[in-house]
C-alpha positions in Angstrom: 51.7 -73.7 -91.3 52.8 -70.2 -91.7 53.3 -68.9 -95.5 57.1 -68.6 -96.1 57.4 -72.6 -95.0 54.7 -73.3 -97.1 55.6 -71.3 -100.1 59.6 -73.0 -99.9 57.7 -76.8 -99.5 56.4 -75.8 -103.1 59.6 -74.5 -104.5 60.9 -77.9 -103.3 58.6 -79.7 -105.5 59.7 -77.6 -108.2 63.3 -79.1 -107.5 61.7 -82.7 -106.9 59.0 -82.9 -110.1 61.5 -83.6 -113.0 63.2 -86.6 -110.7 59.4 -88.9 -111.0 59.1 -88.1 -114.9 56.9 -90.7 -116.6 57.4 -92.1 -120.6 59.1 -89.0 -122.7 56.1 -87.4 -124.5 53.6 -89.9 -124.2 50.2 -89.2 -125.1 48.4 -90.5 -122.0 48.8 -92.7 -118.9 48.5 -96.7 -118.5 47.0 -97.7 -114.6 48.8 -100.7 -115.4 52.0 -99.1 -115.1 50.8 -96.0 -112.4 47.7 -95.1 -110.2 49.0 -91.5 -110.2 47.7 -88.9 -112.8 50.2 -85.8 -113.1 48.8 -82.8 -113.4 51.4 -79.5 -113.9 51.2 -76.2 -112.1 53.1 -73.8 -114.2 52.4 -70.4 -112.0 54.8 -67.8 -111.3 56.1 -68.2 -107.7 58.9 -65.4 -107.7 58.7 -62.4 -110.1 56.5 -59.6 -110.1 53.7 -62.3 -109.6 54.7 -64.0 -107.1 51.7 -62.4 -104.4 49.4 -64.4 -106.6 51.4 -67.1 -108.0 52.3 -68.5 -104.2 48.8 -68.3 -102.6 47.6 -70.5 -106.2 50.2 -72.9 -105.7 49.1 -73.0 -101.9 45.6 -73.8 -102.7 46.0 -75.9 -106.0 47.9 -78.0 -103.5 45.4 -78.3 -101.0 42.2 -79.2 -103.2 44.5 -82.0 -104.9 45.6 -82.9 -101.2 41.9 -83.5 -100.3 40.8 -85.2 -103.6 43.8 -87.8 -102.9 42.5 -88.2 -99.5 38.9 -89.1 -100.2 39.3 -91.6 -102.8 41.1 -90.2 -106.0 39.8 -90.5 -109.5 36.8 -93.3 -108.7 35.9 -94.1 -112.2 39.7 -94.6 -113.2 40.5 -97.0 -109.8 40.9 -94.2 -107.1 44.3 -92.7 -109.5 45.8 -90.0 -107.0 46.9 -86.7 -108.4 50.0 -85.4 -108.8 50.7 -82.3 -108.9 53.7 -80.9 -110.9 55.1 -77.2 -109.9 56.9 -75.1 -112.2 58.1 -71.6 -111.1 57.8 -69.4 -114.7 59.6 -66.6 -112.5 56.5 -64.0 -114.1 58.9 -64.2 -117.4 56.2 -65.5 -120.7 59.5 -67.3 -121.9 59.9 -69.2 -118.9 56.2 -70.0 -119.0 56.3 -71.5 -122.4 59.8 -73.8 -121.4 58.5 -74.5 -118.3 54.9 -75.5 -119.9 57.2 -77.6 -122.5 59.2 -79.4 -120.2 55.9 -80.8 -117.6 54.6 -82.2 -120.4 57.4 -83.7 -122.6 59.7 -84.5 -119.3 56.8 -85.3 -116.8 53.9 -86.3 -119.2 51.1 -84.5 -117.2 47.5 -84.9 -118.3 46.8 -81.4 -118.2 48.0 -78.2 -117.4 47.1 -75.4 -114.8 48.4 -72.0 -115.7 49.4 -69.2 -115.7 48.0 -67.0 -113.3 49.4 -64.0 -115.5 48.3 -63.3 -119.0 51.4 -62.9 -120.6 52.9 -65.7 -119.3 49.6 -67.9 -120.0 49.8 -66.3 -123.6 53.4 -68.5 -124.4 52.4 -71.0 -122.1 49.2 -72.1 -123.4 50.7 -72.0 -127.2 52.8 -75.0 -126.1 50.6 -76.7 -124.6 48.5 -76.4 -127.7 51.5 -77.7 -129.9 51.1 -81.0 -127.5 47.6 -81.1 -127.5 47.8 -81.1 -123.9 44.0 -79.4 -121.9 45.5 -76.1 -120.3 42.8 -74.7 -117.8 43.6 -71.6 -116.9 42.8 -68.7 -114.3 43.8 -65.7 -117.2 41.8 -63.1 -118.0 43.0 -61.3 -120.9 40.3 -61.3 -123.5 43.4 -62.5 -126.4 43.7 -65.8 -125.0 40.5 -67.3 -126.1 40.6 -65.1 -129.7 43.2 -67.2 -131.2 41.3 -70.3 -132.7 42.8 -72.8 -129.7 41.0 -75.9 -129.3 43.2 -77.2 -126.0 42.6 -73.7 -124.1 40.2 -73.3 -121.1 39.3 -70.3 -119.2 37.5 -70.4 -116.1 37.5 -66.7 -115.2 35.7 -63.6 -117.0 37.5 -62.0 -120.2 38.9 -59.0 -118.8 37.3 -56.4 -121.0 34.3 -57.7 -119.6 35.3 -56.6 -115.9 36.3 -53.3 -117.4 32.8 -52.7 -118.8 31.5 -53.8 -115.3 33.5 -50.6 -113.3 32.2 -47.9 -115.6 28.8 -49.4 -115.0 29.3 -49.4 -111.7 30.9 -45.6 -111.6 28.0 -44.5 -113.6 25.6 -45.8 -110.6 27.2 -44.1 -108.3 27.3 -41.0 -109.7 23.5 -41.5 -110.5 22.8 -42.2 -106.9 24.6 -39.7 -105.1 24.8 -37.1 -107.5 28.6 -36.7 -107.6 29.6 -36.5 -111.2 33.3 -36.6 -112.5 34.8 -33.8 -114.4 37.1 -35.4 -116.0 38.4 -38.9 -116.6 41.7 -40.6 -116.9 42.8 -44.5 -117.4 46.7 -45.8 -115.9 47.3 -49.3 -117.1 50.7 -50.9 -117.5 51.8 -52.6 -120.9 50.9 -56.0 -119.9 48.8 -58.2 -122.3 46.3 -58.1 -119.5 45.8 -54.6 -118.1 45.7 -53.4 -121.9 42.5 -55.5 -122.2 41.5 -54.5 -118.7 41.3 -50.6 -119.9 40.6 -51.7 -123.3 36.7 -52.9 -122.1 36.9 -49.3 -119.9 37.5 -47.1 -123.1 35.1 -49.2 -124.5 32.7 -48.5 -122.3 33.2 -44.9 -121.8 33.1 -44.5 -125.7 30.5 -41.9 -126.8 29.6 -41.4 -122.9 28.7 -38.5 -120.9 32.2 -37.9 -119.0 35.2 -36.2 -121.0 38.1 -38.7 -120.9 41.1 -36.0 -120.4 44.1 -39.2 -120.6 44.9 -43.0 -121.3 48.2 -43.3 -119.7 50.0 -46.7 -120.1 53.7 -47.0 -118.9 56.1 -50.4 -118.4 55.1 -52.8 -115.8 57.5 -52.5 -112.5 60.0 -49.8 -114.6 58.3 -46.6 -112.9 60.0 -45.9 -110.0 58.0 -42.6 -109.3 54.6 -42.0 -110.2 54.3 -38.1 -109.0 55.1 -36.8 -112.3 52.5 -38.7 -114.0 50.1 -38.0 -111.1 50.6 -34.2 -111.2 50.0 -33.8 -114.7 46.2 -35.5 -113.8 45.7 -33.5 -111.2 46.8 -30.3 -112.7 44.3 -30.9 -116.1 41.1 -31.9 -113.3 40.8 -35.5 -113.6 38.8 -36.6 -110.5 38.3 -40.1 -111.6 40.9 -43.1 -112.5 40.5 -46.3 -113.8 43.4 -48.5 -113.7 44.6 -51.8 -114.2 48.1 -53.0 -113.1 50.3 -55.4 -110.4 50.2 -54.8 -107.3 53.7 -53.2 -106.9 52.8 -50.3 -109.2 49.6 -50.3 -107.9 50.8 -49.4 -104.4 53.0 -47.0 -105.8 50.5 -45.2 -107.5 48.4 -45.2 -104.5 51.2 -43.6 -102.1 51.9 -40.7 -105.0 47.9 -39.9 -105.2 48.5 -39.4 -101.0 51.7 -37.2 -101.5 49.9 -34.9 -104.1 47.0 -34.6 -101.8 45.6 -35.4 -105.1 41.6 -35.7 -103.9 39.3 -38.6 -106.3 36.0 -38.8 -106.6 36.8 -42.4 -107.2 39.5 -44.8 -107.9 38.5 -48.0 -109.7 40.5 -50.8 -110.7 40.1 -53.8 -113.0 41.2 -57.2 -111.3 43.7 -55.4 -110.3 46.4 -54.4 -107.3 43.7 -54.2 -104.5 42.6 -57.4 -104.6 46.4 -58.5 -103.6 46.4 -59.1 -100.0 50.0 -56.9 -100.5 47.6 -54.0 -101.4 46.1 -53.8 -97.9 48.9 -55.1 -95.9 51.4 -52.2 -97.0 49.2 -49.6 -97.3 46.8 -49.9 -94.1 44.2 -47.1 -93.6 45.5 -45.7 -97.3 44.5 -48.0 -99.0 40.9 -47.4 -97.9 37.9 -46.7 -100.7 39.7 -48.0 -103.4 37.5 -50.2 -105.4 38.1 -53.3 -107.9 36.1 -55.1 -110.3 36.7 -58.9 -109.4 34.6 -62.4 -109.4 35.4 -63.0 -105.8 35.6 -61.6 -102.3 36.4 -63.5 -98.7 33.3 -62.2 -97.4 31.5 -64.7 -99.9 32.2 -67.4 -97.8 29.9 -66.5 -94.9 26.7 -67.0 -97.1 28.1 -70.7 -98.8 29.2 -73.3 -96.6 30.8 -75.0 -99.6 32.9 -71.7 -99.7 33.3 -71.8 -95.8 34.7 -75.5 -95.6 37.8 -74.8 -98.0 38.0 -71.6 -96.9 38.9 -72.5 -93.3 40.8 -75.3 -94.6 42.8 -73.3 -96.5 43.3 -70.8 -93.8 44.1 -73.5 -91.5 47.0 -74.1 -93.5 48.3 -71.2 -95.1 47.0 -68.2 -92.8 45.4 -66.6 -95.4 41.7 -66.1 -96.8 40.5 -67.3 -100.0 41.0 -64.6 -102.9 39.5 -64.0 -106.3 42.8 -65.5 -107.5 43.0 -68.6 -105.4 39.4 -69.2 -105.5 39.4 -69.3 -109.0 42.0 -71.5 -108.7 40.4 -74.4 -106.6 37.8 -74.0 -109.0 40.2 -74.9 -112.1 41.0 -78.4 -110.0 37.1 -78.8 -109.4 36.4 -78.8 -113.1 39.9 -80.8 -114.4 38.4 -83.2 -111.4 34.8 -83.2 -113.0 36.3 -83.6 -116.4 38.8 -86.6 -115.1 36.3 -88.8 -113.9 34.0 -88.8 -117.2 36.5 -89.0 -119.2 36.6 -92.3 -121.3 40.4 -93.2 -120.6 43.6 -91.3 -119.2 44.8 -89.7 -122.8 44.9 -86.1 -123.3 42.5 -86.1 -125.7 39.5 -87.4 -124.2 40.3 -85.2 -121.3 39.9 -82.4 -123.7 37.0 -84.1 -125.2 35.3 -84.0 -121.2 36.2 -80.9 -120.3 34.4 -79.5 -124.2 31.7 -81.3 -122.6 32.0 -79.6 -119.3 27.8 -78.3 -117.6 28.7 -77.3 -114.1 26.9 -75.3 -111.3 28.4 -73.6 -108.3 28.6 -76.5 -105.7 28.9 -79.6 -108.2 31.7 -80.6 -106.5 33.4 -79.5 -103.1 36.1 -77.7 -105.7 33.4 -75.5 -107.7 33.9 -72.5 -105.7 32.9 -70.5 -108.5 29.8 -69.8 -110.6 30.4 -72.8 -112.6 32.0 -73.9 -115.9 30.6 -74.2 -119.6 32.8 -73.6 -122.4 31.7 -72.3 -125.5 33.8 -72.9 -128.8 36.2 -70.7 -127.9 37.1 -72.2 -124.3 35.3 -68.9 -123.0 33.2 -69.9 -119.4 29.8 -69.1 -119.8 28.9 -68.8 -116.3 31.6 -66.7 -115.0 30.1 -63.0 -113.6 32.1 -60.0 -112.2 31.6 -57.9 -109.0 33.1 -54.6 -107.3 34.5 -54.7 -104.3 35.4 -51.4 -101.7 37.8 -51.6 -99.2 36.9 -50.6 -96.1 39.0 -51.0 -93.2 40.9 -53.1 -95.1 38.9 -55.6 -95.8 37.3 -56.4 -99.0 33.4 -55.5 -99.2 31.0 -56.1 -101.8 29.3 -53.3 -103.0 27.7 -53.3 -106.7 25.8 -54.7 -108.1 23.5 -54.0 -105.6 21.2 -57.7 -105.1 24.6 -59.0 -103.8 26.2 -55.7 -102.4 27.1 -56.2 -98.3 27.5 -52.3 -98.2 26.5 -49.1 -99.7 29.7 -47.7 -101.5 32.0 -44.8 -100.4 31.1 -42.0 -103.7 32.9 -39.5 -103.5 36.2 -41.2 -101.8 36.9 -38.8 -98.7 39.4 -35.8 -99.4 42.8 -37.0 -97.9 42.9 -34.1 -95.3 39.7 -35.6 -93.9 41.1 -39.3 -93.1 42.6 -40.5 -90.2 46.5 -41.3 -90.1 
């Protein structure tokens, strides 16, 4: 199935889900009355997000797919999922309405979302004001420093992954040799790229390397980036960090080519690269551009737990298994986990289960992951961070070095020197 006829099939359901809507509010689910457990999807499918927010919805659906198929919920009588897609158009508003309405019009169990920060910052406040488990794929370190008892975050706290690229800068420079002059962050105003350089500034706090500029600007409002660029180049920074989507983040990319503006490195926090649209538009110029993620497709070739979805999901959908979508699967794996210990179908002792959550990698076919333990804040305690380098347009792993595939590109070849 190619990707625009998938991605419209879940739009459809987004058109379809308020049609099935169980009891108005109720707390939890009856098998008396239902064998089918709702479970909302409130992602952004168009908006800015939309090149993560389809691929999610792609591969939420498939893992629930293949739990239905093999027996359901066993300990609750083989209950089939349901899932429940809501398109928050990558506007936080929408995400909170949207959040509101699966739970009050459809009555999920629990809710998966919202594959942005922002949006999963409103979104995750109403499912709190329900009570209602909201496992999430969010970075942003703010959403597990607010006190929530219903929140769950899979993935690493962004400031975290920003730590993790000066780290791995500082090695490379150590290695080779090649030390910046002069360093500069770009992040956009997002909730989440402000903790994404937050955790860099951090890091490069009280540090060897000059920090020249922390540049932040309005997501998707720049429409030229020269300006910004040239004012870098001009005062000698030869090394960005930056966090933002991937439109800007291509943007940015094509300016840095027009300047002929040379980088010892370019390093991003979960950011634009690991887009498929980063690669796609940008081919051979997109090349040596690193990004601090939990997950690469070359993973799959040393798990065949990460194979067997993998090719499943690229049967289906055409595309490889992402940081994103991997992260994703894993969300179901764990609301799965959590599902068939927990002592009845109400929202609360789902919440109570997935508190009580002690998962490895592999626990079940959806743990893609590193594995899921909350602490009190709803904060995983097994998630890790990598870096990954493109190189010919594929993502490679390269720090730290007992996983690395490859030896990274440092310095990032001057632009003359590239082919195309």
């Amino acid at each position: 199935m190619n990707k625009s006829t998938h991605a419209d099939q879940v739009r459809r359901r987004i058109l379809l889900s308020g049609l099935g809507a169980a009891t108005l509010g109720a707390p939890g689910i009856s098998l008396a009355q239902t064998k089918k457990i709702p479970i909302g999807l409130v992602v952004g499918l168009t908006g800015k997000a939309g090149a993560w927010g389809v691929p999610v919805g792609d591969a939420v659906a498939l893992a629930i797919e293949q739990i239905n198929a093999n027996g359901g919920i066993k300990s609750k009588g083989g209950a089939q999922l349901e899932l429940i897609v809501a398109d928050h158009q990558t506007n936080p508003q929408m995400a909170g309405t949207q959040t509101e309405r699966v739970i009050q019009v459809n009555n999920v169990l629990a809710v998966i979302g919202n594959v942005t920060s922002g949006a999963t910052m409103v979104g995750s406040a109403a499912a709190e004001k329900n009570k209602t488990p909201m496992v999430s794929t969010d970075l942003a370190d703010a959403l597990t420093d607010r006190g929530m008892k219903y929140f769950f975050r899979l993935g690493p706290r962004i400031s975290l992954l920003g730590g993790l690229t000066v780290e791995y800068a500082q090695a490379c420079a150590k290695s080779t040799g090649v030390v910046p002059t002069k360093v500069a962050t770009i992040a956009d105003d997002s909730t989440f790229s402000q903790d994404a350089i937050n955790g860099v500034l951090a890091k490069l706090k009280g540090g060897p390397w000059p920090l020249q500029e922390s540049v932040s600007f309005a997501a998707g409002q720049v429409s030229d980036f020269i300006p910004i660029l040239q004012r870098l180049k001009l005062s000698g920074v030869d090394l960005l960090f930056l966090a933002t989507f991937p439109a800007d983040g291509i943007a940015i990319q094509r300016a840095l080519k027009a300047l002929n503006y040379d980088l010892i490195g370019a390093v991003h926090v979960a950011g634009a690269p690991f887009s498929p649209d980063f690669a796609q538009n940008l081919k051979q110029d997109s090349e040596y551009v690193s990004d601090a993620v939990g997950f690469v497709a070359e993973l799959t070739s040393k798990n065949p737990l990460l194979a067997k979805f993998g090719d499943s999901y690229k049967a289906k959908t055409g595309r490889d298994l992402d940081d994103q979508t991997s992260l994703a699967v894993t969300v179901v794996g764990t609301i799965y986990d959590a599902l068939e210990r927990s002592t009845d179908l109400s929202r609360e002792s789902l919440a109570q289960a997935l508190r009580a959550t002690d998962l490895q990698q592999g626990a079940n076919p959806y743990i893609l992951r590193d594995g899921a333990k909350f602490d009190a804040k709803g904060d995983n305690l097994r998630t890790r961070g990598l870096i990954m380098q493109l190189r010919d347009q594929q993502q490679r792993i390269v720090y730290p070095p007992e996983i690395a595939t490859l030896k990274p590109v440092w310095p990032m070849p001057k632009w003359s020197d590239r082919k195309g």
